[in-house]
C-alpha positions as CSV (number, residue, x, y, z in Angstrom):
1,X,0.0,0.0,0.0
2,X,3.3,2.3,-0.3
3,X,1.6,3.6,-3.7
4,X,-1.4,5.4,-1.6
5,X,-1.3,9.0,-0.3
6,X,-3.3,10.6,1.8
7,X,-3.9,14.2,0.8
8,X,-5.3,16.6,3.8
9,X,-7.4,14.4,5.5
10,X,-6.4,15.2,9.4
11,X,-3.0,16.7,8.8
12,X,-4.3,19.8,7.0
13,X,-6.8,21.2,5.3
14,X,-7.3,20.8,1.3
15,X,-6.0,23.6,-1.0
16,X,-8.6,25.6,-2.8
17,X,-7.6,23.4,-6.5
18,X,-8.0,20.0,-4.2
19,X,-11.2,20.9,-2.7
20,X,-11.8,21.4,-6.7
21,X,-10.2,18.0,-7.4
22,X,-12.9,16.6,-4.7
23,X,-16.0,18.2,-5.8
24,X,-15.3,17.5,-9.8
25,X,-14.8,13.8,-8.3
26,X,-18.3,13.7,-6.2
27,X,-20.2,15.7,-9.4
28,X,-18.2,13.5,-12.6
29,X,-17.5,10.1,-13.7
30,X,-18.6,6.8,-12.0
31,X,-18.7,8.5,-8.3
32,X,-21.4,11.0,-9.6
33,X,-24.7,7.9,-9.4
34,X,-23.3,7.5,-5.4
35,X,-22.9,11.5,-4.5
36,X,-24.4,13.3,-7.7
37,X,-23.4,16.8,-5.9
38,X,-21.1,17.9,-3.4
39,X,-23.2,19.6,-1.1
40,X,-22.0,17.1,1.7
41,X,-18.5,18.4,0.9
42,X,-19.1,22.1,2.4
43,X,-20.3,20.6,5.6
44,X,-17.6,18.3,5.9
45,X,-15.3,18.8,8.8
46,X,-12.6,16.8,7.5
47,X,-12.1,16.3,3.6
48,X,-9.0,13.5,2.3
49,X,-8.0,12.9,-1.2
50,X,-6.9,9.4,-1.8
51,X,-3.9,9.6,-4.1
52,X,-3.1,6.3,-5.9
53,X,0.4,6.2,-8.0
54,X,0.0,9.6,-9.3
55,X,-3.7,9.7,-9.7
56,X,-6.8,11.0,-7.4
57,X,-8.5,7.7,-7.0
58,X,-10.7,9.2,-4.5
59,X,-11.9,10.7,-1.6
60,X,-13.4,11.1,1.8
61,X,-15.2,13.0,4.1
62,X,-16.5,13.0,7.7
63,X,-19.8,14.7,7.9
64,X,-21.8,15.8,10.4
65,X,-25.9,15.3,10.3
66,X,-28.5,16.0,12.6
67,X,-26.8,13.5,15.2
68,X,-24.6,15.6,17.3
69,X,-21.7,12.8,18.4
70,X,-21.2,11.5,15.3
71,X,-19.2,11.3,12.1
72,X,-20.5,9.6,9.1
73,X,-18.0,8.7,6.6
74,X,-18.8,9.4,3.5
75,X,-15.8,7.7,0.7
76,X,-15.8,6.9,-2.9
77,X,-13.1,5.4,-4.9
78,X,-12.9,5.4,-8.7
79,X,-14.2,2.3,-10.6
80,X,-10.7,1.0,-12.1
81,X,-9.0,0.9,-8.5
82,X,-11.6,-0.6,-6.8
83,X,-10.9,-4.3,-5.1
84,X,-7.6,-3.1,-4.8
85,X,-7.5,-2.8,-1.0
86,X,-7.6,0.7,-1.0
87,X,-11.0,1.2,0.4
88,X,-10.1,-1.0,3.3
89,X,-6.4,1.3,3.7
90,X,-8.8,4.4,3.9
91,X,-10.9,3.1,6.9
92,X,-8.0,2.4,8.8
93,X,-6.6,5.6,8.2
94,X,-9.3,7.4,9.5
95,X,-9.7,5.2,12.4
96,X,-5.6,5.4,13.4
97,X,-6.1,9.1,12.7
98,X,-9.2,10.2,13.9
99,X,-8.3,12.4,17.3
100,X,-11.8,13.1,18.2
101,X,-14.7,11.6,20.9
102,X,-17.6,11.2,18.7
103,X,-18.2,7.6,16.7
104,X,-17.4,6.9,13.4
105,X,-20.0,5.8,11.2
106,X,-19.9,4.0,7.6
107,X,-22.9,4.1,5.9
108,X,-23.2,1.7,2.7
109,X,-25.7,0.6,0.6
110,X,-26.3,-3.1,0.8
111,X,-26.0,-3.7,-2.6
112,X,-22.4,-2.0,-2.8
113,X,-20.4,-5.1,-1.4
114,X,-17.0,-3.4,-2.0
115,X,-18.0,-0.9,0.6
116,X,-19.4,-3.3,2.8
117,X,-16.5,-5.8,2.6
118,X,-13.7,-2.4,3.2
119,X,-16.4,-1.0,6.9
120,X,-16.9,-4.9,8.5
121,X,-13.3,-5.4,7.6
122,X,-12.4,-2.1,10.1
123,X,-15.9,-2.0,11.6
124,X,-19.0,-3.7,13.2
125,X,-22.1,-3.8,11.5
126,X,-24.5,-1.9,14.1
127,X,-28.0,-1.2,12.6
128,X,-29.7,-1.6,9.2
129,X,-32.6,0.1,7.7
130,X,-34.1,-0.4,4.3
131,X,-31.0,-1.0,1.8
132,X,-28.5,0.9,4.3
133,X,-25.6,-0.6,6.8
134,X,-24.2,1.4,8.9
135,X,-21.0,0.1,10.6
136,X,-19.2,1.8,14.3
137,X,-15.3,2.1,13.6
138,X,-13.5,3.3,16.1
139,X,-15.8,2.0,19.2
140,X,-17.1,-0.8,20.9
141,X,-20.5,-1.7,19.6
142,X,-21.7,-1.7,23.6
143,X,-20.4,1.4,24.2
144,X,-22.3,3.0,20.9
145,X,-25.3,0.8,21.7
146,X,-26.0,2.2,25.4
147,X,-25.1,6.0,24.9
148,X,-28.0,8.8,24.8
149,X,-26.6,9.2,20.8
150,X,-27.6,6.0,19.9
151,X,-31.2,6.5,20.4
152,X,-30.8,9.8,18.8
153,X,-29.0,8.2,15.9
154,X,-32.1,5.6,15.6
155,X,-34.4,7.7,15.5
156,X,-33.0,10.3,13.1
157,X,-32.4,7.1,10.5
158,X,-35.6,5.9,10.7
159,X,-37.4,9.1,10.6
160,X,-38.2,10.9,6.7
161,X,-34.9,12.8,5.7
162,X,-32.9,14.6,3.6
163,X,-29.0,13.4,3.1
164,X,-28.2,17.1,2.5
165,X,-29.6,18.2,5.9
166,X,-26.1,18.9,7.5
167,X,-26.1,19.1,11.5
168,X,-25.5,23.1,11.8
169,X,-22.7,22.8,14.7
170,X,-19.5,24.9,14.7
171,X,-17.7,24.6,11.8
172,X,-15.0,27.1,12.6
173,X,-12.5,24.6,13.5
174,X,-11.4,21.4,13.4
């Protein structure tokens, strides 16, 4: 995995052209049916570039919704370097990385079993609703399971919502 390269992600934040690089990624090509826009990307509170060789294979994000104490991870990885491992190499960076209290949260379509296989092979499957899998990384499923957030987490996934709605906290910092 000495070919990948992180780019921002917690170290810094991205340069005006790699926040570019990110959102032409989210909005073009094969990533464009998972995000169609990058809306999610201005609410993000951390934003990664996944270099591969000498090519942006990718990205992530850690968003905030409407679920104060959480960070879902939103990642997407060009078609051709897919099943290359590299999915898997970007959930353990953000998990060996990640500095912060709140979980982590993967959430995955069912039907996209590269993205399942890369969360259960960092994370637990916790909860499942329609077509989506969400999977804890960086916590003990108990832990996630008997907090106050959980049960705000529950209800907020099962309730009629917008994937755009971005939780409005302080986003001065990181």
């Amino acid at each position: 995995m000495n070919d990948i390269k992180i780019v921002g992600g917690f170290e810094r934040m991205l340069s005006n052209k790699e926040v570019l690089i990110l959102r032409d990624l989210m909005e073009y090509g094969d990533l464009k049916q998972l995000f169609g826009n990058h809306k999610r990307l201005y609410g993000s509170h951390y934003q990664g570039l996944i270099k591969y060789k000498d090519d942006y294979a990718g990205f992530f994000l850690l968003v905030r919704e409407c679920v104060k104490g959480i960070y879902f991870i939103d990642r997407g990885i060009k078609e051709e370097y897919r099943n290359q491992k590299i999915g898997t190499y970007v959930m353990e960076y953000i998990v060996n990385n990640f500095r912060g209290s709140e979980f982590l949260i993967s959430e995955t379509k069912e039907d996209n079993i590269l993205s399942n296989s890369s969360a259960s092979n960092v994370g637990k499957l916790v909860y499942k609703v329609d077509n989506i899998n969400y999977y804890l990384l960086n916590k003990e499923e108990e832990e996630f399971k008997s907090s106050e957030i959980y049960n705000s987490f529950l209800e907020y996934e099962n309730s009629s919502k917008i994937k755009q709605k971005i939780y409005r906290g302080d986003y001065s910092g990181r």
